[in-house]
VEXVEXFI-536461 format. One record per residue (C-alpha): residue in one letter; residue number from 1; y, x, z; chain. Coordinates in nm, 4 decimals, padded with zeros to 6 digits. Example, Ala and Ser with C-alpha at 12.3 -4.5 7.8 and 13.67 -1.06 7.14 Angstrom:
// VEXVEXFI-536461
NODE;resn;resi;c2;c1;c3;chain
NODE;A;1;-00.4500;01.2300;00.7800;A
NODE;S;2;-00.1060;01.3670;00.7140;A
//
This chain:
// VEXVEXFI-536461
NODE;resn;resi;c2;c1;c3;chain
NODE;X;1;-11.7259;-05.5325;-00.1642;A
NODE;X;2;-11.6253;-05.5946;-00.5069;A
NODE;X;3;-11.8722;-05.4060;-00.7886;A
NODE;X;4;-11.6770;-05.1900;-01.0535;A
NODE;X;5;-11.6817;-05.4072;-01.2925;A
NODE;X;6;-11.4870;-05.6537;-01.0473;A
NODE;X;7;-11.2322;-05.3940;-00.9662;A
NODE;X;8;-11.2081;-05.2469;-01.3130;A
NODE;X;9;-11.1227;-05.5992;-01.4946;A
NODE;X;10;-10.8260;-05.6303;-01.7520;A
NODE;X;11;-10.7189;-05.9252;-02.0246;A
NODE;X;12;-10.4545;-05.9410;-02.1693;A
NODE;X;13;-10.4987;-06.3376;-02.3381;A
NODE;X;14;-10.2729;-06.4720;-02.1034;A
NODE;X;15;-09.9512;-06.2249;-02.1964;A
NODE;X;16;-10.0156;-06.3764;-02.5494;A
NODE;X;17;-09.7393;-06.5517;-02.7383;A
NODE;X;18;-09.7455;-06.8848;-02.8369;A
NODE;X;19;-09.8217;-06.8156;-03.1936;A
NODE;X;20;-10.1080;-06.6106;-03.1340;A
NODE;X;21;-10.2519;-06.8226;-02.8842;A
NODE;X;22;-10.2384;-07.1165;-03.1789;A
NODE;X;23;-10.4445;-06.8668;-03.4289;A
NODE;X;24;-10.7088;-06.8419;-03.2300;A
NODE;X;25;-10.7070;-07.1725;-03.1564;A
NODE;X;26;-10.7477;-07.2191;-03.5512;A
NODE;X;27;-10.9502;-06.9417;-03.5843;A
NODE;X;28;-11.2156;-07.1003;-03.3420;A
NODE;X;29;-11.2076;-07.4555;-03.4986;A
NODE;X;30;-11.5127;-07.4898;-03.6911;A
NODE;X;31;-11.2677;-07.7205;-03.9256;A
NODE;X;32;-11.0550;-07.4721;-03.9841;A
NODE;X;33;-11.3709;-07.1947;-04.0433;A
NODE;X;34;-11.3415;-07.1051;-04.4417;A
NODE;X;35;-11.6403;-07.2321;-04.6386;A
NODE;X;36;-11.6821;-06.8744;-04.8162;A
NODE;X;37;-11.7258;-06.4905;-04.5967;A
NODE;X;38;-11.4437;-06.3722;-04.5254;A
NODE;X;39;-11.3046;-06.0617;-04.7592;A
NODE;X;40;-11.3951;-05.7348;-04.7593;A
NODE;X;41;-11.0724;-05.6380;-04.6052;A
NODE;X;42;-11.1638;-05.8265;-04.2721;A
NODE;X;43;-11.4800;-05.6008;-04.2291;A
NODE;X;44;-11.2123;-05.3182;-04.1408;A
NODE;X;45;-11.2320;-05.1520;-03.7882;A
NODE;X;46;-10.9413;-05.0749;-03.5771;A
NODE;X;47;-10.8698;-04.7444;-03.3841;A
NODE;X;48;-10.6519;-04.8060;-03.0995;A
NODE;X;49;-10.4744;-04.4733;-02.9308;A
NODE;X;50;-10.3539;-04.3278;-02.5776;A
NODE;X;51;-10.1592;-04.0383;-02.5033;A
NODE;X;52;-10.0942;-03.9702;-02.1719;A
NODE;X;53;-09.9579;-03.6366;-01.9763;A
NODE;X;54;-09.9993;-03.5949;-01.5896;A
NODE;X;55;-09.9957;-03.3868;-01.2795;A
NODE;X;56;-10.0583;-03.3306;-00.9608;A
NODE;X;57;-10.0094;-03.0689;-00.6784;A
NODE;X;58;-10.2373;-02.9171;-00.4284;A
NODE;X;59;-10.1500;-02.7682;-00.1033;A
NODE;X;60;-10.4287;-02.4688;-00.1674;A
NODE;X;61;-10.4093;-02.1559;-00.3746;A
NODE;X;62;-10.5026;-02.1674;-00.7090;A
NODE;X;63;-10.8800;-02.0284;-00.6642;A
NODE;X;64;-10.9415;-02.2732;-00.4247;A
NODE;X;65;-10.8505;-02.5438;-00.6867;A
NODE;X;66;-11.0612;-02.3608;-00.9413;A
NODE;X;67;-11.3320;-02.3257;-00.6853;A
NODE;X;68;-11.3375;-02.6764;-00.6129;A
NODE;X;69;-11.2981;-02.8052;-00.9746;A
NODE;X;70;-11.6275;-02.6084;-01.0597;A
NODE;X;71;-11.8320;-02.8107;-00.8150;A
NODE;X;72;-11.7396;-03.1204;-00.9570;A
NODE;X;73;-12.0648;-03.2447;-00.8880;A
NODE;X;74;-12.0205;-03.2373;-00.5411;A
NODE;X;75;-11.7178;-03.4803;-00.5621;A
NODE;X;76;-11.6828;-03.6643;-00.9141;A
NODE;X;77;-11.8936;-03.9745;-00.8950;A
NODE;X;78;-11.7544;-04.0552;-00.5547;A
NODE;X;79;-11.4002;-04.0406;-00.7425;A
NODE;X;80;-11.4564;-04.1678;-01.0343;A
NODE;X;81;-11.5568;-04.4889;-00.8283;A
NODE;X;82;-11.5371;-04.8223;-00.8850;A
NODE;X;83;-11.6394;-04.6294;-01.2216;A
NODE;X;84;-12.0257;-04.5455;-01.1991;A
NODE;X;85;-12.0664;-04.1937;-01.3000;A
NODE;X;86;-12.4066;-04.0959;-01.3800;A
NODE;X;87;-12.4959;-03.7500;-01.4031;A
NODE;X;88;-12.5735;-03.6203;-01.7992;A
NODE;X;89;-12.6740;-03.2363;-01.8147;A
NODE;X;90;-12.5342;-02.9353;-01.6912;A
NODE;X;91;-12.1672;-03.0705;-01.6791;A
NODE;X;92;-12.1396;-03.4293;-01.7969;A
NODE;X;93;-12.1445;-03.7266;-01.6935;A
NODE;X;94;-12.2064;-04.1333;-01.8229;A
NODE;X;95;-11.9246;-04.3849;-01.7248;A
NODE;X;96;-11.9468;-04.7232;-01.6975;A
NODE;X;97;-11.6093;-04.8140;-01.7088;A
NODE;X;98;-11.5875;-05.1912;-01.6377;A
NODE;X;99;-11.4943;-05.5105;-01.8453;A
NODE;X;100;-11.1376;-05.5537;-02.0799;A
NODE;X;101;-11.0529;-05.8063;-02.3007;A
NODE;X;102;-10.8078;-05.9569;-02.5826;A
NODE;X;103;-10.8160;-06.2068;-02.7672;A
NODE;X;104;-11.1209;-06.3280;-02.6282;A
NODE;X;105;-11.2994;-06.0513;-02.6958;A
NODE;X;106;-11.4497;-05.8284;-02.4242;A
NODE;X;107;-11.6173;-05.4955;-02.4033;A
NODE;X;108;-11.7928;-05.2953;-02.0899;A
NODE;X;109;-11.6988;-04.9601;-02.1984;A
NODE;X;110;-11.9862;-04.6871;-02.1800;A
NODE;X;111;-11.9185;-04.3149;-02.2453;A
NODE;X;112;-12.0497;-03.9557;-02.1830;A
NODE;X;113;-11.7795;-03.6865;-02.1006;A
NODE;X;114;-11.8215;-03.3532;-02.0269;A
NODE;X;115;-11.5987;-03.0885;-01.8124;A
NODE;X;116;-11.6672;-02.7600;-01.9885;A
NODE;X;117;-11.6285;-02.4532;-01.7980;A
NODE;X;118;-11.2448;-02.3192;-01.7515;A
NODE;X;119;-11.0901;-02.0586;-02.0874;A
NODE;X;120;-10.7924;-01.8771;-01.9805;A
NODE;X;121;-10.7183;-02.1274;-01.7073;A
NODE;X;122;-10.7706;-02.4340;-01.9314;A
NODE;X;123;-11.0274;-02.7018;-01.8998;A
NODE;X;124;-11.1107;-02.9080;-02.2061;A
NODE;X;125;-11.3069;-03.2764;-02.0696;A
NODE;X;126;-11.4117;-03.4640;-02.4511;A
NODE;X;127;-11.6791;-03.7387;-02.4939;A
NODE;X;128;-11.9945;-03.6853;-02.6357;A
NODE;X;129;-12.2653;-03.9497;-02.7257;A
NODE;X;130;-12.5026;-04.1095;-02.4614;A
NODE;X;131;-12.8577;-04.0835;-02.5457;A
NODE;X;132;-13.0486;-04.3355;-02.6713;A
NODE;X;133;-12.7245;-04.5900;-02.6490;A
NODE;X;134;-12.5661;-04.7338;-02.9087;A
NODE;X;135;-12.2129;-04.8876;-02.8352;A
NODE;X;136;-12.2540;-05.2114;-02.8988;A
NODE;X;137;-11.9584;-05.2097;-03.1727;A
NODE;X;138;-11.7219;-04.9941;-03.0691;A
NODE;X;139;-11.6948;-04.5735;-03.0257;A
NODE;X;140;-11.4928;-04.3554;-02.8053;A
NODE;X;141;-11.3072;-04.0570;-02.8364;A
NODE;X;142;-11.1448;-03.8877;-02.5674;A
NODE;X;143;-10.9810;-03.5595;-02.5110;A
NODE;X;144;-10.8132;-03.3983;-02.2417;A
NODE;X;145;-10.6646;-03.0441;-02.1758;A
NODE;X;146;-10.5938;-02.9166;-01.8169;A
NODE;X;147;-10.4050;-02.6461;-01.7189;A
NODE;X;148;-10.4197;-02.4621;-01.3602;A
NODE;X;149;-10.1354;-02.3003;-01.2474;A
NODE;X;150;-10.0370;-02.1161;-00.9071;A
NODE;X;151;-09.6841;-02.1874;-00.7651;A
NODE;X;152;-09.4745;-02.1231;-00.4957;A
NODE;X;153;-09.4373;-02.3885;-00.2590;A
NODE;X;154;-09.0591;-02.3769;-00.2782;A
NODE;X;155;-09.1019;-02.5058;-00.6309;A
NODE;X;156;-09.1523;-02.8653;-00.4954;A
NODE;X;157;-08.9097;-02.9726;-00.2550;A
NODE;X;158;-09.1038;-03.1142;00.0187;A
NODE;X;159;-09.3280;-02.8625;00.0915;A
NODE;X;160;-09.0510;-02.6603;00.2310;A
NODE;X;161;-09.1190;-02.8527;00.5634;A
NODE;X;162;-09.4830;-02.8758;00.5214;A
NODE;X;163;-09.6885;-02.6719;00.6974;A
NODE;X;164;-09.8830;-02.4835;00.4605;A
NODE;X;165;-09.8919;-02.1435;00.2784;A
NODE;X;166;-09.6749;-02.0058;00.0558;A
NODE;X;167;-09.8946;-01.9852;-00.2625;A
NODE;X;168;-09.9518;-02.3778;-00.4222;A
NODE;X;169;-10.1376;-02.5005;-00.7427;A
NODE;X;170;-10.0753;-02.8045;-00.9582;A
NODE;X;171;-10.2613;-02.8957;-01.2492;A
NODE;X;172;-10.1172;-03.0181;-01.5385;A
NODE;X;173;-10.3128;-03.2480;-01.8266;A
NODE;X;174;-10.2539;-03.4241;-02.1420;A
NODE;X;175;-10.4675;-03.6953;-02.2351;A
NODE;X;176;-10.5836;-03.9244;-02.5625;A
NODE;X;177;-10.8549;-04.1703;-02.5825;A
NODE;X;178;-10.9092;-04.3351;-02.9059;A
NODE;X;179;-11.1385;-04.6683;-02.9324;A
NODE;X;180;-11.2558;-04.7373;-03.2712;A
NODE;X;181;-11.3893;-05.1295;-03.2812;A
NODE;X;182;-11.5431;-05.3648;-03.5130;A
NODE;X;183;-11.4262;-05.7238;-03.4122;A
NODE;X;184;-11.5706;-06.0194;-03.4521;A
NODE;X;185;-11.4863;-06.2462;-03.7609;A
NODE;X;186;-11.2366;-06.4743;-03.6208;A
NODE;X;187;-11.0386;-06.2575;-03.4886;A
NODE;X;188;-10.9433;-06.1051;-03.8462;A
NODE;X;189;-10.7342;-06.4134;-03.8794;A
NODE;X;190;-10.4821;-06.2760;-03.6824;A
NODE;X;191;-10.1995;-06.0362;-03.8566;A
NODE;X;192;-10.3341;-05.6849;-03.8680;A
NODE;X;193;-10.0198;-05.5500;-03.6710;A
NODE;X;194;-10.0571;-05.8006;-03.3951;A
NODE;X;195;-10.4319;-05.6768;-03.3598;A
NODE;X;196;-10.3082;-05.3237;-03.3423;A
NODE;X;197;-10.0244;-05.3187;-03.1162;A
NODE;X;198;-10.2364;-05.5610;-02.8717;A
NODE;X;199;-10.5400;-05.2989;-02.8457;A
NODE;X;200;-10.3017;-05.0062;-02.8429;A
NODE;X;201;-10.1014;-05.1734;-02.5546;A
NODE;X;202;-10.4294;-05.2845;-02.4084;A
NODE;X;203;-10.5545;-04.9301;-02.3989;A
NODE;X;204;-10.2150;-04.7661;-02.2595;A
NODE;X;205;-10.3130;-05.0638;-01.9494;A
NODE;X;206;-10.6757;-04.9352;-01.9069;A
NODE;X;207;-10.5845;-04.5708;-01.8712;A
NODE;X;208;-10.2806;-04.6479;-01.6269;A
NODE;X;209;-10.5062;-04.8431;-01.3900;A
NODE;X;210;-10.7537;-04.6112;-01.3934;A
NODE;X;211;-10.6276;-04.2899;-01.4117;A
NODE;X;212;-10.3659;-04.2872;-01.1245;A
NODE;X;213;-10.6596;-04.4163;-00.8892;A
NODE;X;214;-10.9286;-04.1207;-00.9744;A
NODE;X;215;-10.6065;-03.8517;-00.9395;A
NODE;X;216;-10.5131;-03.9887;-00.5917;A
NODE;X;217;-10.8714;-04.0168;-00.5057;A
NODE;X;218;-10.9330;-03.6113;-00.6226;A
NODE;X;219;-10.6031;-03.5300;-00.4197;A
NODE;X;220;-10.7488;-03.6904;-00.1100;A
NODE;X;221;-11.0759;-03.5581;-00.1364;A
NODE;X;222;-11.0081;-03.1842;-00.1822;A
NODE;X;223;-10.6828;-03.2177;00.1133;A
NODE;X;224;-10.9720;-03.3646;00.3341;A
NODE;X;225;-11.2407;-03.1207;00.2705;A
NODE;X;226;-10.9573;-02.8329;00.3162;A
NODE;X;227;-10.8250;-03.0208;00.6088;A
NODE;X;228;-10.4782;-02.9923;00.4241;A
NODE;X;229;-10.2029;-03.2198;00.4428;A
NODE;X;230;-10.2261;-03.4544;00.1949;A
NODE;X;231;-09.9173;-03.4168;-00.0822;A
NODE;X;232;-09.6853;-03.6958;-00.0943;A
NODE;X;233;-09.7293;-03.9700;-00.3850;A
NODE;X;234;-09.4239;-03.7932;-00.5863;A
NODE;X;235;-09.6910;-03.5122;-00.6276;A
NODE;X;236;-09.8525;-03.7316;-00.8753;A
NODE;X;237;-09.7504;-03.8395;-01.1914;A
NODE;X;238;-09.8472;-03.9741;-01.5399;A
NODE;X;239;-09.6294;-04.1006;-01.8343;A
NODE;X;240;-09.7100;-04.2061;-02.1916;A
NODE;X;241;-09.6954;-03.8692;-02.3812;A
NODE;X;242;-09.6846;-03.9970;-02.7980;A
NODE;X;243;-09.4275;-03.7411;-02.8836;A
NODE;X;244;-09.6333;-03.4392;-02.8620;A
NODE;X;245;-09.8966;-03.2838;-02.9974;A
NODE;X;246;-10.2381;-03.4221;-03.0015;A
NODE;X;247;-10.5193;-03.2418;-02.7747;A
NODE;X;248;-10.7219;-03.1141;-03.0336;A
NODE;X;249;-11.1419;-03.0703;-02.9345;A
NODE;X;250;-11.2091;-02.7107;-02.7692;A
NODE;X;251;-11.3851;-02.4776;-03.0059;A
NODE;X;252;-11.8238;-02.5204;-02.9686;A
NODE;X;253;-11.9944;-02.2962;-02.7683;A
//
């Protein structure tokens, strides 16, 4: 069985062009090192972005959805897997993510998130700091708004010949995660905007291989403990989202 950090294992060095792949060949070449630090512009950090909006439908009433998503305990580290999801307070969490890369560079991401409590039918999910961790170089910010809403099942078209009731849910999210990082040196011999659109399209490939999986998994789970058919892979959907609006942190309690 492969470990999460096996299964949850992206670089992106080998989609490199040519040119880039001959800077950091430089950039690595003790010859090629400059004799004085490098300038204070080089000590910059980057902040790469994700915006994402998704779905999915359940075969269920919308209370039942609600009443499952409020025991999330019960179901969210076995979904989040190969992610390991330790339990932080009342309603968080700590991720280990797995390992990424560019440029030869690679991070394990760690994180806390938290699922507060539903307001007006929205749930707000935002990271908060681990304690007593320090990223080693690197901070997260994520945000995420999800809506529940009840449906009839004639609003989808296959569930006219499924056999289930006539009141559906499907929940609808938006999603941003921002990594701020502090490379190494030699990588700040690369252009700036070949750093940022690598970590930004590095990111966009970390949330699409993750998210996806943890939706299905969710879907299955609450169709199986419901003994519900399970909705068809149409049901579930998530596309980049940079035109809109971003998800702004829900007000403190």
């Amino acid at each position: 069985m492969q470990s999460y950090v096996d299964e949850y294992q992206l670089n992106v060095d080998s989609e490199l062009p040519i040119e880039v792949e001959q800077a950091l060949q430089a950039a690595n070449d003790p010859d090629m090192m400059p004799d004085q630090p490098l300038p204070v512009a080089a000590e910059e950090i980057f902040t790469f972005e994700a915006r994402f909006k998704g779905q999915m439908v359940m075969h269920s009433p919308a209370q039942a959805v609600a009443d499952y998503l409020s025991t999330h305990e019960d179901w969210f580290p076995a979904c989040a897997q190969p992610m390991h999801a330790e339990p932080l307070g009342e309603n968080g969490y700590v991720l280990t993510i797995g390992s990424f890369g560019a440029f030869g560079y690679e991070v394990e991401p760690k994180m806390g998130v938290v699922l507060q409590p539903p307001a007006a039918g929205v749930y707000h999910m935002h990271s908060i700091p681990v304690p007593d961790y320090t990223p080693p170089g690197y901070e997260v910010d994520y945000q995420a708004a999800m809506h529940l809403r009840a449906l009839d099942r004639r609003a989808v078209p296959w569930a006219i010949a499924a056999n289930i009731g006539e009141e559906i849910a499907r929940l609808e999210w938006q999603l941003q995660l921002g990594v701020t990082i502090r490379f190494p040196h030699f990588i700040y011999h690369l252009p700036r905007h070949l750093i940022q659109t690598t970590g930004d399209r590095l990111l966009c490939q970390i949330v699409r291989q993750i998210s996806p999986r943890l939706t299905y998994k969710v879907q299955k789970d609450f169709h199986a403990r419901h003994n519900l058919q399970l909705p068809p892979r149409r049901s579930r959907q998530l596309v980049l989202d940079s035109d809109t609006a971003r998800v702004e942190p829900p007000p403190r309690q």
